[in-house]
TITI-213752 format. One line per 2 residues: number of its first residue (from 1); their letters; for each residue x, y, z of N, C-alpha, C, O. Coordinates in Angstrom, 1 decimal. Layout:
NUM	A	X:Y:Z:X:Y:Z:X:Y:Z:X:Y:Z | ...
end
This chain:
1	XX	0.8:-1.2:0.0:0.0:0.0:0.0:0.9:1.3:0.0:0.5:2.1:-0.8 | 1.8:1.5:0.6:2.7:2.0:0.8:3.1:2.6:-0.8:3.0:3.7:-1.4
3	XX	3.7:1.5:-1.1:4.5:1.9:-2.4:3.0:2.5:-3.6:3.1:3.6:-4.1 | 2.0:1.8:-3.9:1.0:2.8:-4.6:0.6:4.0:-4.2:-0.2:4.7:-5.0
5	XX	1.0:4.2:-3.0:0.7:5.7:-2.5:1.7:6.5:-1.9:1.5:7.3:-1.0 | 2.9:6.1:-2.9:3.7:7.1:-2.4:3.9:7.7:-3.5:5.0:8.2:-3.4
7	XX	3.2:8.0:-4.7:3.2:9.1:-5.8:4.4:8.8:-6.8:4.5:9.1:-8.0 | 5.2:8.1:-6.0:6.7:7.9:-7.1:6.0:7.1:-8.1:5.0:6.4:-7.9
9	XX	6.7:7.1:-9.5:7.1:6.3:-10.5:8.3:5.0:-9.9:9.1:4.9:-9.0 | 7.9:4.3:-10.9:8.4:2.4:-10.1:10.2:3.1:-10.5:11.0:2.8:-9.6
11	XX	10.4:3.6:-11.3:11.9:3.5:-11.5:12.8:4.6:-10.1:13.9:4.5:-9.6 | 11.4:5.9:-9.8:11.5:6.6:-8.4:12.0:5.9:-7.4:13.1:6.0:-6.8
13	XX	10.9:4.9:-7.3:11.0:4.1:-6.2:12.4:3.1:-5.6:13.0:2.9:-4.6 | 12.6:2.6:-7.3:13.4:1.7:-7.2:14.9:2.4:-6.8:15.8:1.7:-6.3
15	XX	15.1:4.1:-7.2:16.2:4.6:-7.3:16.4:4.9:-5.5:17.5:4.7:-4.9 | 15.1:5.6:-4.9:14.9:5.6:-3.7:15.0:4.4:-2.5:14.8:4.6:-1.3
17	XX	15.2:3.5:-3.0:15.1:2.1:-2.7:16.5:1.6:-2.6:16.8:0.9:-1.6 | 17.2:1.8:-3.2:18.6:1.7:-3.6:19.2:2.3:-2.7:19.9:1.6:-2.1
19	XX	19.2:3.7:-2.5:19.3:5.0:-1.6:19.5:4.7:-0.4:20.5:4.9:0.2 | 18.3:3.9:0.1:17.9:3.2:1.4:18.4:2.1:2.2:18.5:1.9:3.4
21	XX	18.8:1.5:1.1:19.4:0.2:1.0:20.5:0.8:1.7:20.5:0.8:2.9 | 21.5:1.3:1.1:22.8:1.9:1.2:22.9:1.7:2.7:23.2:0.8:3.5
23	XX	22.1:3.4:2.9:22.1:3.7:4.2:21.7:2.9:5.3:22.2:3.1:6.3 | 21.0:2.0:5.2:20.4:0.7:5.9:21.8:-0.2:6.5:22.0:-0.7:7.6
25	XX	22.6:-0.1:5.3:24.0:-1.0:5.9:24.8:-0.3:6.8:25.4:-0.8:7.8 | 24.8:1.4:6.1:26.1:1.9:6.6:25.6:2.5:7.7:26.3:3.3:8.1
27	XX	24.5:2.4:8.3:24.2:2.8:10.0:24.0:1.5:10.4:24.5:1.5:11.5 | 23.5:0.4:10.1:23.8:-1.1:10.8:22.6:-1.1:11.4:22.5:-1.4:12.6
29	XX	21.1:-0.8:10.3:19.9:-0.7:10.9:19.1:-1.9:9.8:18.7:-1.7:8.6 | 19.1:-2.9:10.4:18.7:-4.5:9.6:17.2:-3.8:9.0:17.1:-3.8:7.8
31	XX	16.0:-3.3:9.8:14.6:-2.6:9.2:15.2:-2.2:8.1:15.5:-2.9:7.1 | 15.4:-0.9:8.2:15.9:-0.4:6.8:16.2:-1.3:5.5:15.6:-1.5:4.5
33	XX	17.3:-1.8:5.9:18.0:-3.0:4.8:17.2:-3.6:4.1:17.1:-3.6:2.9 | 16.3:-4.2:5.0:15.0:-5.3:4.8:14.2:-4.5:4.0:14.2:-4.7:2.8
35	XX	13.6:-3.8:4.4:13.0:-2.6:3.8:12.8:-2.2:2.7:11.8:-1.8:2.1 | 14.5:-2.4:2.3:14.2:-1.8:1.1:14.6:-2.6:0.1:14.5:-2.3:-1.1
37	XX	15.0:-3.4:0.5:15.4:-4.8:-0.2:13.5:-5.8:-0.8:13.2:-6.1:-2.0 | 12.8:-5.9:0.1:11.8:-6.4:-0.2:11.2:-5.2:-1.4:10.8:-5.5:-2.5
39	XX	11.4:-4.0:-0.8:10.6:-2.8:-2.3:11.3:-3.7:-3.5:10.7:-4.5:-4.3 | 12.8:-3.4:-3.4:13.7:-3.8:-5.2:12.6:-5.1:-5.4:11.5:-5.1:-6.0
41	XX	13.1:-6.0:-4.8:12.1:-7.7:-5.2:11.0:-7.0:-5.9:10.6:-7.2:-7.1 | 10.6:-6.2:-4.8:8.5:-5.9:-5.6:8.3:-5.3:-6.3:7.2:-5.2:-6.8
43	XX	9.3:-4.6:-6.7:9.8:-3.9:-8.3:10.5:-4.1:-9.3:11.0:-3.5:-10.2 | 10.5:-5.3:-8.9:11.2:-6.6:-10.1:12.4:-6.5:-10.3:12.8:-6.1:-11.4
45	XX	13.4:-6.8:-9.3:14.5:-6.7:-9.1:14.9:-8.2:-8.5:15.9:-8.4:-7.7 | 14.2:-9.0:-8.8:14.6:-10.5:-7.7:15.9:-10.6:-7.3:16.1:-10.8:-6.1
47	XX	17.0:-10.4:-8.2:18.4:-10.9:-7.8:18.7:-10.3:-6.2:19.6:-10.7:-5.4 | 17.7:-9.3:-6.1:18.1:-9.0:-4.5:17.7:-9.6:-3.7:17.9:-9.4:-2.5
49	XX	16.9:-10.5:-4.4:16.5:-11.7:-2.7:17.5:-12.4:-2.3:17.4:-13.2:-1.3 | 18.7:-12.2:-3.1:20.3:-12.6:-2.2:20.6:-12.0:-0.9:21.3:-12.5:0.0
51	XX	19.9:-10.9:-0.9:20.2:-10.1:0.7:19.3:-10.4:1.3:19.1:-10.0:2.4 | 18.1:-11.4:0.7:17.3:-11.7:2.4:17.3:-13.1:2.7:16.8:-13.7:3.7
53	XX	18.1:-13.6:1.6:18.8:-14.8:2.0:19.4:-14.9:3.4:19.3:-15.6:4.4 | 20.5:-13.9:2.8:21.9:-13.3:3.6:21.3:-13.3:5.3:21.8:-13.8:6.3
55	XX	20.3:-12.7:5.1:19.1:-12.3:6.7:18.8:-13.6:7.3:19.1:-14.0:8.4 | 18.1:-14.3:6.4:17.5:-15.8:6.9:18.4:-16.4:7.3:18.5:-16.7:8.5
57	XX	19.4:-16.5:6.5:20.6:-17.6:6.9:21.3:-17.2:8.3:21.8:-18.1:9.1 | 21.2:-16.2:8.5:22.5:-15.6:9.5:21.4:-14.6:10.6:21.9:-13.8:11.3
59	XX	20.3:-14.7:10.5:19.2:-14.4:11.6:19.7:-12.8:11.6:19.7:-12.2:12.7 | 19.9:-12.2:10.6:20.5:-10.4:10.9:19.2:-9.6:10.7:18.5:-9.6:9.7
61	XX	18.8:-8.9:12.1:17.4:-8.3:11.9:16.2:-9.2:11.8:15.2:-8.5:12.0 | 15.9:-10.2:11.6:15.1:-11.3:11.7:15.0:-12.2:11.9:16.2:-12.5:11.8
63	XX	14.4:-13.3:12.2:14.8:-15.0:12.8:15.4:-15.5:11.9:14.9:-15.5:10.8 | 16.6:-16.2:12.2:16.8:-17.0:11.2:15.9:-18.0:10.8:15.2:-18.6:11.6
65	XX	15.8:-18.4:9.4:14.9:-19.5:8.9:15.6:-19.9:7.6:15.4:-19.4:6.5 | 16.4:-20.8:7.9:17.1:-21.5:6.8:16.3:-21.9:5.7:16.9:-22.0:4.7
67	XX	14.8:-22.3:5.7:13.7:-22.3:4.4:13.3:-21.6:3.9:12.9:-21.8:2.8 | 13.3:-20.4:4.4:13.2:-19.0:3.6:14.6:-18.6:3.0:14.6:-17.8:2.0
69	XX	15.7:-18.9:3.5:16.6:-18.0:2.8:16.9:-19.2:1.7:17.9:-19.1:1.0 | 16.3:-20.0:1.7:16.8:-20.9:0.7:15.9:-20.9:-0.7:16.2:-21.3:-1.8
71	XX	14.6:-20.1:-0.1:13.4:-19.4:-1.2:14.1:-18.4:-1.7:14.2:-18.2:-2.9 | 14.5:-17.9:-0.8:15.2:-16.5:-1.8:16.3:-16.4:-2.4:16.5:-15.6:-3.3
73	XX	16.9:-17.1:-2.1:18.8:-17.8:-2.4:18.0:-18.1:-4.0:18.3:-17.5:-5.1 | 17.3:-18.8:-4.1:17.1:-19.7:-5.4:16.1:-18.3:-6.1:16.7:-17.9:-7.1
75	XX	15.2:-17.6:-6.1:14.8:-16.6:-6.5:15.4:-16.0:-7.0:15.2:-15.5:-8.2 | 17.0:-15.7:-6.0:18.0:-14.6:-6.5:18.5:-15.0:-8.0:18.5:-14.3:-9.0
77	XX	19.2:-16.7:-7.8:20.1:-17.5:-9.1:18.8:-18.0:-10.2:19.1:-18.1:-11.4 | 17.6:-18.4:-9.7:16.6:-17.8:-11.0:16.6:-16.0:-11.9:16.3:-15.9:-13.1
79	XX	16.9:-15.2:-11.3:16.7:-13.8:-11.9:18.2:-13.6:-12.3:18.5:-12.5:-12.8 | 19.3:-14.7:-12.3:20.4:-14.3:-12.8:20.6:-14.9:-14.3:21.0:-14.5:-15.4
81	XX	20.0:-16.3:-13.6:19.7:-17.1:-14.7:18.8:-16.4:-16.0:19.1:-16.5:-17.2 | 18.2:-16.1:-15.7:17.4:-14.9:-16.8:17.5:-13.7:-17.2:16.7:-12.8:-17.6
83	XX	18.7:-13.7:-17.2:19.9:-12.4:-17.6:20.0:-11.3:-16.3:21.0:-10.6:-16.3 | 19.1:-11.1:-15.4:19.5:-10.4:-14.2:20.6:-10.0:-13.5:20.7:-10.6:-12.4
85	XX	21.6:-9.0:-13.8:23.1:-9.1:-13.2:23.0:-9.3:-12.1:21.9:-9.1:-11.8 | 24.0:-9.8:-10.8:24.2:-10.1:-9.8:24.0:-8.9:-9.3:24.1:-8.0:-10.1
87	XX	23.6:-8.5:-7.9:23.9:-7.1:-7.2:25.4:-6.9:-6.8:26.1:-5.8:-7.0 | 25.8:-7.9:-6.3:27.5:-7.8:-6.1:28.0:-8.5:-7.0:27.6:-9.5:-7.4
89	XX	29.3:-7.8:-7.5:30.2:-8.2:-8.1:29.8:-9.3:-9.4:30.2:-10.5:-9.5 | 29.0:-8.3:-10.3:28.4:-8.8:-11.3:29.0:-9.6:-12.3:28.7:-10.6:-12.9
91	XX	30.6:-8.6:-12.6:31.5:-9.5:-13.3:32.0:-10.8:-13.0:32.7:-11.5:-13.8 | 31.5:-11.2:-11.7:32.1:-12.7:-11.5:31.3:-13.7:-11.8:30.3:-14.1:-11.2
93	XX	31.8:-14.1:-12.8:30.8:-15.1:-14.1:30.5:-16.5:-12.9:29.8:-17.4:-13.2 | 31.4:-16.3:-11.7:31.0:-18.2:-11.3:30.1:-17.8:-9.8:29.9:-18.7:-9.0
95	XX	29.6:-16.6:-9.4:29.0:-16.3:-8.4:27.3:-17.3:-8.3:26.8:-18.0:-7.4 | 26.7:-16.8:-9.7:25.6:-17.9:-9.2:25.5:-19.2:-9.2:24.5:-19.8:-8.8
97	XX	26.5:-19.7:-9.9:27.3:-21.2:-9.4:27.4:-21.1:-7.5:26.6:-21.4:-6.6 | 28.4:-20.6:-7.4:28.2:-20.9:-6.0:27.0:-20.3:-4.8:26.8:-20.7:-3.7
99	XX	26.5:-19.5:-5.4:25.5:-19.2:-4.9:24.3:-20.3:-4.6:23.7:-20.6:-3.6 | 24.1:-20.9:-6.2:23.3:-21.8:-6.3:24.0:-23.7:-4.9:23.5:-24.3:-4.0
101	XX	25.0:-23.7:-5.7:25.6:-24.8:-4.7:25.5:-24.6:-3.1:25.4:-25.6:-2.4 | 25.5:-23.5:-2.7:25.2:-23.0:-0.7:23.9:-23.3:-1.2:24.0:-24.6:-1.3
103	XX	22.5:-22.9:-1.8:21.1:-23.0:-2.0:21.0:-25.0:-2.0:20.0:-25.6:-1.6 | 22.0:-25.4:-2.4:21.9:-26.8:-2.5:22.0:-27.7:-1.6:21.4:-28.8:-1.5
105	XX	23.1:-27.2:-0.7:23.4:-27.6:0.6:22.2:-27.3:2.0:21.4:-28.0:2.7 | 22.5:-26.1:1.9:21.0:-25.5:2.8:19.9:-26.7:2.4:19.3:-27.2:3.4
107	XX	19.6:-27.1:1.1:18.6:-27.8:1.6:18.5:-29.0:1.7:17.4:-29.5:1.9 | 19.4:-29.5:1.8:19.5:-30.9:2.2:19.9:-31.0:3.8:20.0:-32.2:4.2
end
């Protein structure tokens, strides 16, 4: 609800979202992070469900739940798989390889 009523355009959003993101790390405030990581996802940005992976796995700001970060782990290497650059370190051609392989372990 939020995001339809906050008057921005989606590419607004997404740029403000980004913005947030940032700042979310570099004051060490997990809400935020979360925050605005879930907006990127809901503005079609999946490869960022690598950072709520990152959350699930390692309980930062929310409970950990190794089943969810294993939903989003694999969300993220689907959206890369579909030409979606990585958020980090996009030139490294073997990241959703191992990305995908931690997603493989987790679930077993």
């Amino acid at each position: 609800d939020m995001i339809l009523s906050s008057g921005l355009s989606p590419a607004q959003l997404t740029h403000t979202a980004k913005i947030c993101l940032g700042i979310g790390y570099r004051t060490d405030n997990s809400d935020v992070a979360l925050a605005s990581t879930l907006i990127l996802v809901a503005l079609g940005e999946p490869a960022y469900g690598e950072l709520l992976g990152h959350h699930l796995i390692n309980g930062f700001g929310t409970t950990q739940r190794n089943d969810l970060a294993v939903q989003w782990y694999a969300s993220a290497t689907d959206a890369f798989a579909a030409g979606q650059p990585a958020v980090f370190v996009p030139g490294q051609t073997d990241r959703p390889a191992l990305i995908q392989a931690a997603v493989t372990q987790l679930g077993t």
